[in-house]
N, C-alpha and C positions, 0 to 999 in steps of 0.2 A: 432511680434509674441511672445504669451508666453513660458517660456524656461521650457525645459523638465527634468525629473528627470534621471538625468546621469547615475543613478546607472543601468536604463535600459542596458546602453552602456558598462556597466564590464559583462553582460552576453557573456558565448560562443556563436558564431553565431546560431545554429539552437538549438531547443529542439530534444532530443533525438527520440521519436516517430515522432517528424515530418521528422525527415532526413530519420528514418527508410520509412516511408512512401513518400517521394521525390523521395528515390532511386528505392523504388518497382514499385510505378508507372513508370517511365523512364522506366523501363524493359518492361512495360505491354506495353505501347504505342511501343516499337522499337521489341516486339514481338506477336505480337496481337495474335496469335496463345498457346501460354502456357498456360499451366494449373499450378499453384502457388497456394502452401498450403501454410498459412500465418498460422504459430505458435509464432507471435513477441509481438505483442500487449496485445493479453491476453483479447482477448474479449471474453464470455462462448456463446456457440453455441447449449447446450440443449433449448428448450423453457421454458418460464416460469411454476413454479409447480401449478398444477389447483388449490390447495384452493387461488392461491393469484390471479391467474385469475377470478376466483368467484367472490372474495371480487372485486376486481375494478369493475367488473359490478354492483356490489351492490351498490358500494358508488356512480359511477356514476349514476346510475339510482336516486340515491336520489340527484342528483345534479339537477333535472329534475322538482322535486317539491319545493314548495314557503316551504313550511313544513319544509322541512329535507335538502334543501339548507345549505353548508355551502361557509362560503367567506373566511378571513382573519381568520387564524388560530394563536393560541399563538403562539411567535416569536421564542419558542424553542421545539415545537413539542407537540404534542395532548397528556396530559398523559395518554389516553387510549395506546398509543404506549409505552410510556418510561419508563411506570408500567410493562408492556410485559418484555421490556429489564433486568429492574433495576432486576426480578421476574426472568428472564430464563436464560440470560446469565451470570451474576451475581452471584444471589440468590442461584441459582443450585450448585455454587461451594463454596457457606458461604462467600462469600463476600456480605459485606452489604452495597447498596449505597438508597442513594434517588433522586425521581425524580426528584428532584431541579438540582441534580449534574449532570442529563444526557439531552444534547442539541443535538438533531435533525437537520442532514443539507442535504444539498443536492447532497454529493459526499465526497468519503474520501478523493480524490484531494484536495478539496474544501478546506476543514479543514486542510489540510498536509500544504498549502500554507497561510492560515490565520493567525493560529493561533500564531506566530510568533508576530503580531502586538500588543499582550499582553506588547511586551519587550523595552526595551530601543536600539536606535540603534548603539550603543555600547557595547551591549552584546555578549561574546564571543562566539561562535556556535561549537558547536564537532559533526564530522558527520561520521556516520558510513562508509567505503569506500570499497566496491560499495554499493551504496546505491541508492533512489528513488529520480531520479532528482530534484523533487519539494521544497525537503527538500534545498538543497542547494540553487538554482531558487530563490524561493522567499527570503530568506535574504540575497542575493547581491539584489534583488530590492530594497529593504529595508535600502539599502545603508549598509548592515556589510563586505563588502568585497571590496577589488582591483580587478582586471579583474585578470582571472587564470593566469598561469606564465606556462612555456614549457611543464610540465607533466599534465596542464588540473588544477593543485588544484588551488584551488581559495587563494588568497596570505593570507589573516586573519582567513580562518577556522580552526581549531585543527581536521585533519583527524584520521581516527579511523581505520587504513587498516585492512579489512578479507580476509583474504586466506587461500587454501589448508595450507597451512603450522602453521596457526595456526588454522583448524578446523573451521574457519569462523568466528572464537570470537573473538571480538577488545582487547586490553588490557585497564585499564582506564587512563584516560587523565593523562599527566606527569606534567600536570600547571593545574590552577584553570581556568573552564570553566562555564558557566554561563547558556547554553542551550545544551542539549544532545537527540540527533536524534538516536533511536533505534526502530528497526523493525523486526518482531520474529513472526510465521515463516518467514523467509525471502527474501524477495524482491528485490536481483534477485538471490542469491545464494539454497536456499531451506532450510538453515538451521535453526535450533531450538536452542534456552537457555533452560539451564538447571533452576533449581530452584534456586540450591548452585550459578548459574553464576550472574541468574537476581540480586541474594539476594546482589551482591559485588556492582554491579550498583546502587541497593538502597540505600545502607550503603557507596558507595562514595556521592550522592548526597545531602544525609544527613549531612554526614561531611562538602560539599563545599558549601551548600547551591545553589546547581543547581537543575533545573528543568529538568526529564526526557520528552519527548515527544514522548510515545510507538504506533507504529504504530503493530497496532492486527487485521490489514484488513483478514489475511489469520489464523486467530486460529481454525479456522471450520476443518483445514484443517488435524490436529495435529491428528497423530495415537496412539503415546506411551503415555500411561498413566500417567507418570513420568513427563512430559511437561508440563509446568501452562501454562492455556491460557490466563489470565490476568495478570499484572504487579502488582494488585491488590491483589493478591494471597500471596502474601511477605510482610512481615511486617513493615509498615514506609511509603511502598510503596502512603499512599493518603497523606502522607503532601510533596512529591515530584516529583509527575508525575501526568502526563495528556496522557489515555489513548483516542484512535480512531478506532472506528471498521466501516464494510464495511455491505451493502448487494447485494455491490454488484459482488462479488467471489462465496459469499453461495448461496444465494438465486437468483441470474442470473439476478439481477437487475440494469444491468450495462445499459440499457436503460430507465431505471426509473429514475436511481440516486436517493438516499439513503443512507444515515449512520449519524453516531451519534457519537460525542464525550465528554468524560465524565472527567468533572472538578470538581477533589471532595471539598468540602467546607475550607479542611487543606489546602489545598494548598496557598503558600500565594508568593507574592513577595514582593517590596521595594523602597521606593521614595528615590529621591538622599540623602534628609538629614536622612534615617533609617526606617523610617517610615513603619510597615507591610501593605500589600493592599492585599484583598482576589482575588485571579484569579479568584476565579467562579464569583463571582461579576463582573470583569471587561469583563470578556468572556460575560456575560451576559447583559450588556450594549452594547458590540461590537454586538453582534449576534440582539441587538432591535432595533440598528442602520439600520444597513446594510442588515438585511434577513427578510423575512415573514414568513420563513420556506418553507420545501417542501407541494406540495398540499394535501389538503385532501384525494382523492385516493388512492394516495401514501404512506400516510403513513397506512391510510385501508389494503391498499398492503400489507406493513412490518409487521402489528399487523398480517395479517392472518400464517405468517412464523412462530407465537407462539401457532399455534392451534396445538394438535394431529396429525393431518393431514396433516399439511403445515411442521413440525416437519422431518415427515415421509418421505414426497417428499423432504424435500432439503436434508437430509441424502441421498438419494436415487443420488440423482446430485452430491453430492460432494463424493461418491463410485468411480460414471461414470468417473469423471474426474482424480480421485485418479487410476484408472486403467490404464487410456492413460496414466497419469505418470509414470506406473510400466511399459507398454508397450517400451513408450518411452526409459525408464532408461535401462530396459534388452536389449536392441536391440543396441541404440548408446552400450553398454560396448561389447555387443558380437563383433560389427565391430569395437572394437581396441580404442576407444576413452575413456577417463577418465571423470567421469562423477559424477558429486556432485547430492545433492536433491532429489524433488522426493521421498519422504518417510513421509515428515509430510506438504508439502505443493503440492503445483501447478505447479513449478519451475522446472525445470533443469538444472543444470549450469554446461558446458561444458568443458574441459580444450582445445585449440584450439592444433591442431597437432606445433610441434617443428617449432620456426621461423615465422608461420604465423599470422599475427598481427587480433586483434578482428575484424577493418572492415575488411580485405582482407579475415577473413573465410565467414563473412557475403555476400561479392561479390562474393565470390568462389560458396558458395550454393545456390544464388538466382541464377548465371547463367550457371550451373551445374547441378544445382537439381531440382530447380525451389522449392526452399525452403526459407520462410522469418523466420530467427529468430530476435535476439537485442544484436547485437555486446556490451559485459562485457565493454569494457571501456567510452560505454555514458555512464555509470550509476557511474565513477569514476577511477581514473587511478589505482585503486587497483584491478580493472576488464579488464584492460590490459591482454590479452590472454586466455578469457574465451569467452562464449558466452550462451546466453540464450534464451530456448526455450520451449512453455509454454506446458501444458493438458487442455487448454483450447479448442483444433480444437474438429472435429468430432473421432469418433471410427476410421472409414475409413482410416479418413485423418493423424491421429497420424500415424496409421501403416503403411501409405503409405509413408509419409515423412521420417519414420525410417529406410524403404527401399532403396529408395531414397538417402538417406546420407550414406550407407552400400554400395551404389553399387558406390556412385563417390569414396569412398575411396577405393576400392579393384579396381576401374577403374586408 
C-alpha cells in the first residue's frame, strides 16, 4: 500500500466545526423534541438579493443556447468580474490594482488553505491566536509543524495571542517569521485594526522580508470610518501582502461559493540560492493548474453585487445582520456577561462566566438553552474562555437565543 503524508497525522483530532456539529447532532437525536438556534457556524439566513437572483437566471438561460453557451472560463475569473472588483472595492478607496492581480476562486476557505503552497515547507508561520482554523490546518498539512503539545499550539508556529487584555491586537513576532496570518475584522473575536496598527505590520514585514496573508472576508462589515478595509490602504502594503475577500458574508453567497484573492504584481518571494520569484506569477500557475474557476453563473452572480441595485440590497443584508449583532451584544451585556464585537463585524465574542472552560459553556447552552455557539478555544488556546456566537441566524432567532441565555443565567 502507498504510504501516506504523515503530516495528516500532527493534526488535532476533529476540525472545529465538525465537532461543533457531532456534538449538536447527538443532542438532536437523544432529543428529538428541541427546538436549537444554531448561532455557531455562521451561515447567513436572508435570501439571496434579487439583482443576483436576476442575473443567474440570465446567465443560465443563456447556457440554454449554442449562441451565448459558455464552457470553460479563464482559470482566474471573467474579467467582466475582476474589473467590477479591481473598479468598486478597490478603486473606490484609490487604491489602484489590475485585473491581472485579482484571481477568482471558489470560497475564501478555499484560498485561506491554498495559498500557503506558494511557500517552501520550511517557512516559519505566525498565526494570529484565536484565529481561523484553516490558517493553521493547512500548514501542519504541509508538513510545517509537530503535532500541538498540551495547550492545543502546534510546536513550530510563532503564536500571535489576542485578548481582552491587550484589545485583540497581537504584538509583532519577537524572531524572524517568514508567513504572517492576519484577519481584520476579526474572525472570531469581532475586532478591528486601526491604520496606525496595520501600518506596524507592513513596516515589520518590510523590514523581515515576510509575507502578510490578510484575510478581509468580513470588511463589508466595518462601521467607523477611521477603519481601512484593505491592507492595501497603507503604504508598502502590495510588495508584502496577499489580500482575500469573500462574498460570501456580504452578499449571502455562502451557497454559491465565491471570492477572490489578490496577488499584487510586487509581491515577490525567493529560491534557496536568492533568487526574486513574482508570487502572482506562481499563484497564477498554481490557480491553471488546479482550478477552472467558479462557473459562469456564478460569477454573473458576483458581477451583478456591483450594479446600483445589487449595491443597494447587500447594504440592506449586511444593516440586517449588523442589527442582530447590536441585538445580540445589548442583551448578552444586560444578563451580566462580558462581551467583545459586534460593532464592525458579524462576530460576538463572549467572555465565558469564572471557571467555566469554552467547551463546558458550549455544553452548558446546547443543553440548557438549546443554543449552538463555537466554543473560543477551537479557534486557539488564546480562545480558552471565550466563546462565539454569530448575527448570522434570523431576527426571531437572535433575540430568542438572547433570551434564552438571559434566563439560564439568572436560572
Amino acid at each position: 500500500m502507498p504510504r501516506i503524508n504523515e503530516a495528516f497525522l500532527n493534526l488535532q483530532a476533529s476540525y472545529l466545526f465538525a465537532e461543533v456539529k457531532r456534538r449538536s447532532q447527538a443532542y438532536r437525536e437523544a432529543h428529538p423534541d428541541a427546538r436549537l438556534i444554531d448561532l455557531g457556524i455562521g451561515d447567513v439566513t436572508l435570501p439571496l438579493p434579487p439583482a443576483v437572483v436576476r442575473a443567474l437566471e440570465v446567465a443560465v438561460g443563456e447556457q440554454a443556447s449554442a449562441e451565448t453557451l459558455k464552457g470553460y472560463g479563464p482559470y482566474i475569473g471573467y474579467e467582466f468580474l475582476r474589473g467590477e472588483i479591481a473598479a468598486h472595492d478597490f478603486g473606490a478607496r484609490d487604491v489602484k490594482l489590475g485585473a491581472d492581480e485579482i484571481f477568482v476562486s471558489d470560497g475564501g476557505k478555499s484560498d485561506a488553505a491554498n495559498i500557503q503552497e506558494l511557500f517552501a515547507q520550511d517557512s516559519v508561520v505566525a498565526l494570529m491566536d484565536p484565529a481561523y482554523p484553516v490558517y493553521a490546518d493547512a500548514n501542519v498539512m504541509a508538513g510545517r509543524s509537530r503535532p500541538a503539545d498540551s495547550t492545543g499550539r502546534y510546536a513550530d508556529f510563532v503564536y500571535l495571542p489576542c485578548t481582552a487584555e491587550n484589545d485583540f491586537q497581537p504584538a509583532l513576532p519577537d524572531r524572524h517569521v517568514d508567513l504572517i496570518y492576519l484577519c481584520y475584522p476579526n474572525n472570531p473575536t469581532g475586532a478591528v485594526m486601526t491604520r496606525g496598527a496595520l501600518g506596524r505590520w507592513v513596516d515589520y514585514a518590510r523590514a523581515h522580508e515576510a509575507v502578510i496573508v490578510y484575510d478581509a472576508a468580513y470588511e463589508a462589515y466595518i462601521r467607523d470610518s477611521d477603519i481601512p478595509h484593505s491592507i492595501y490602504e497603507i503604504e508598502g502594503a502590495r510588495e508584502v501582502a496577499i489580500e482575500s475577500r469573500s462574498f460570501s458574508k456580504s452578499a449571502g453567497f455562502t451557497g454559491l461559493r465565491m471570492a477572490y484573492t489578490v496577488v499584487p504584481r510586487e509581491a515577490q518571494g525567493r529560491t534557496a540560492d536568492g533568487r526574486a520569484v513574482s508570487l502572482n506569477q506562481l499563484w497564477l500557475r498554481r490557480q491553471s493548474t488546479k482550478s477552472n474557476g467558479p462557473p459562469y453563473v456564478i460569477q454573473r452572480a458576483a458581477a451583478a453585487v456591483y450594479t446600483p441595485e445589487g449595491q443597494q440590497q447587500v447594504r440592506a443584508l449586511i444593516d440586517h445582520y449588523m442589527e442582530n449583532a447590536r441585538i445580540i451584544r445589548a442583551g448578552l451585556e444586560a444578563a451580566g456577561l462580558t462581551v467583545y464585537g459586534g460593532r464592525n463585524a458579524p462576530y460576538i465574542w463572549i467572555r465565558t462566566p469564572a471557571g467555566v472552560s469554552s467547551w463546558d459553556f458550549f455544553d452548558r447552552l446546547l443543553a440548557e438553552a438549546q443554543v449552538i455557539g463555537v466554543p473560543g478555544s477551537g479557534f486557539g488556546p488564546s480562545g480558552e474562555g471565550y466563546f462565539r456566537v454569530t448575527a448570522f441566524g434570523s431576527r426571531a432567532q437572535s433575540a430568542e437565543a438572547v433570551e434564552r441565555i438571559a434566563a439560564r443565567l439568572r436560572g
